[in-house]
C-alpha positions as CSV (number, residue, x, y, z in Angstrom):
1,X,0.0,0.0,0.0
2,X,3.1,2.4,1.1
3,X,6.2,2.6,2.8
4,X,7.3,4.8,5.9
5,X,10.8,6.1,6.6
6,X,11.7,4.0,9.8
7,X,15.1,6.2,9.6
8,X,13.2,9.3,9.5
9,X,13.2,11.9,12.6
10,X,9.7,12.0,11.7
11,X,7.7,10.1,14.2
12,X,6.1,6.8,12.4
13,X,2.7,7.7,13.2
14,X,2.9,11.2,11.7
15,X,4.4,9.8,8.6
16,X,1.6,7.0,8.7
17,X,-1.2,10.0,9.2
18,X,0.4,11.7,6.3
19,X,0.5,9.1,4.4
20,X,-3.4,8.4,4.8
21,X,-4.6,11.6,4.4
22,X,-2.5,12.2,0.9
23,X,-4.6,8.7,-0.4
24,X,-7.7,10.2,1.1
25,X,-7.3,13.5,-0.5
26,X,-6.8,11.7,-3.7
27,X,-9.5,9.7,-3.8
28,X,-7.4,5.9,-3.3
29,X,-9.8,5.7,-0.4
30,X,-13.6,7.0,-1.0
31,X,-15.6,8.3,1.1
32,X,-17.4,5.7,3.6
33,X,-14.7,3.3,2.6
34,X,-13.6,0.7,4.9
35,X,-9.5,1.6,6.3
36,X,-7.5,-1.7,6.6
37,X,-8.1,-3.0,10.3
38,X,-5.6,-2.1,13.1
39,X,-4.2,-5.4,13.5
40,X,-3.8,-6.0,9.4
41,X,-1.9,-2.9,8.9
42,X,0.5,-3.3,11.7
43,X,1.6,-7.0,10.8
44,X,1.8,-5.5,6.7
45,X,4.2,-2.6,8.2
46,X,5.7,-4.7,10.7
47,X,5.2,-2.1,13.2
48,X,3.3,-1.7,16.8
49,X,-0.4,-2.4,16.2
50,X,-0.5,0.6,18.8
51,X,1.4,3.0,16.3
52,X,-1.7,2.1,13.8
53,X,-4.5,3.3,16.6
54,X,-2.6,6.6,17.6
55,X,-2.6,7.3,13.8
56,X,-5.9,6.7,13.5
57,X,-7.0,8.4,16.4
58,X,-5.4,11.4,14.8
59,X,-7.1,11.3,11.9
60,X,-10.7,10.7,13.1
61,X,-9.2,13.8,15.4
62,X,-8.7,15.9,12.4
63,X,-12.2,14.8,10.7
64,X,-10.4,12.6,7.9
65,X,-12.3,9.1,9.4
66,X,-14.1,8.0,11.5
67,X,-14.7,4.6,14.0
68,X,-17.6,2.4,14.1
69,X,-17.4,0.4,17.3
70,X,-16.8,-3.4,16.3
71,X,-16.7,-2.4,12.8
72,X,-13.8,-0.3,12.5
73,X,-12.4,3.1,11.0
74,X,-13.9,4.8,7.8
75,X,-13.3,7.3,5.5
76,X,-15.3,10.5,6.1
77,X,-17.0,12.3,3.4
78,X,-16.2,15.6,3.1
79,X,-18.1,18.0,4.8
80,X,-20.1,20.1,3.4
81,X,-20.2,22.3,6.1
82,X,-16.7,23.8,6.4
83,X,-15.2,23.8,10.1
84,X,-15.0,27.6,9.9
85,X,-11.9,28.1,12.8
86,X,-9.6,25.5,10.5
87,X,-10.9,27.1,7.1
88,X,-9.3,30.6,8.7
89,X,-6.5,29.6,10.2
90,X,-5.5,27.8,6.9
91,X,-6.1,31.1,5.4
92,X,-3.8,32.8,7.9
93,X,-0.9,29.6,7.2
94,X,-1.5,30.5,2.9
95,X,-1.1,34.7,3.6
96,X,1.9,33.9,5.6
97,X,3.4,31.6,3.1
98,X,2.6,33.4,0.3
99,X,3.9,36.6,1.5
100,X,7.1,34.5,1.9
101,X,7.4,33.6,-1.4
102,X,6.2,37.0,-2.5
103,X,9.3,38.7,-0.3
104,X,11.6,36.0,-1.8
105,X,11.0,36.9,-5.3
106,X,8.1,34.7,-6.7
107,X,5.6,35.8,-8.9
108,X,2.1,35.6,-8.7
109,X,2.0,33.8,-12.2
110,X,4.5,31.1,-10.0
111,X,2.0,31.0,-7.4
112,X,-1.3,30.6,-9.2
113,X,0.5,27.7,-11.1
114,X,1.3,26.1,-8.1
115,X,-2.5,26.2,-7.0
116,X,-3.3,24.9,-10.7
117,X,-1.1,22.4,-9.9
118,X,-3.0,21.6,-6.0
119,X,-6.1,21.7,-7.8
120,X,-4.8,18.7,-10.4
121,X,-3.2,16.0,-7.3
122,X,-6.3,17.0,-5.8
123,X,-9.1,16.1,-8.9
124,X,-6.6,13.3,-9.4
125,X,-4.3,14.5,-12.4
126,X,-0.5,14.5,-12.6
127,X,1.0,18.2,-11.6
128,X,4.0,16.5,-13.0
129,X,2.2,16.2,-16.6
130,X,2.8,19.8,-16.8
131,X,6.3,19.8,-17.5
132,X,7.4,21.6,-14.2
């Protein structure tokens, strides 16, 4: 399914949360879609069935899944109702950023293809298609 970094300063669960939410994002998993169960992912990744349910406790955390008792975790559809405080700080995060790239000599033609290019991983498309 994938591969984590075990010689990564990056905490295993993080990378494991990252991980899931970049296949959720792109549709690999769909919405109301089963997650492999605790104890199947661990022994695939040979790692601490523990790991697997901190990750996962994140993510139903962050609104990516959620957990049916004696059923297990599943994909959450997306909301249609935006959670408003994590829509504005996001906002803040992308001012800051593109400021940043702004004050560091990017142009806003540089920018808005990067967003073309968000838009395409996101709709499922190659931003590597483009030639950047």
């Amino acid at each position: 399914m994938f591969e984590l970094d075990l010689r990564s300063r990056k905490p295993i669960y993080e990378q494991l949360v990252e991980k899931l939410k970049e296949l959720i994002i792109h549709e690999v998993f769909k919405a109301d879609a089963q997650l492999p169960s605790v104890r199947l992912l661990a022994k695939e990744l040979t790692i601490n069935p523990n790991t697997i349910q901190k990750a996962y406790r994140e993510l139903e955390h962050q609104g990516y899944i959620y957990s049916v008792p004696g059923k297990g975790s599943f994909v959450a559809p997306q909301a249609i109702t935006t959670n408003n405080e994590k829509v504005k700080k996001m906002k803040n995060d992308l001012i800051k950023l593109i400021s940043e790239a702004l004050y560091l000599g990017m142009n806003r033609e540089d920018i808005l293809s990067l967003i073309e290019a968000a838009e395409e991983t996101v709709q499922g498309g190659d931003p590597n298609d483009q030639g950047n």
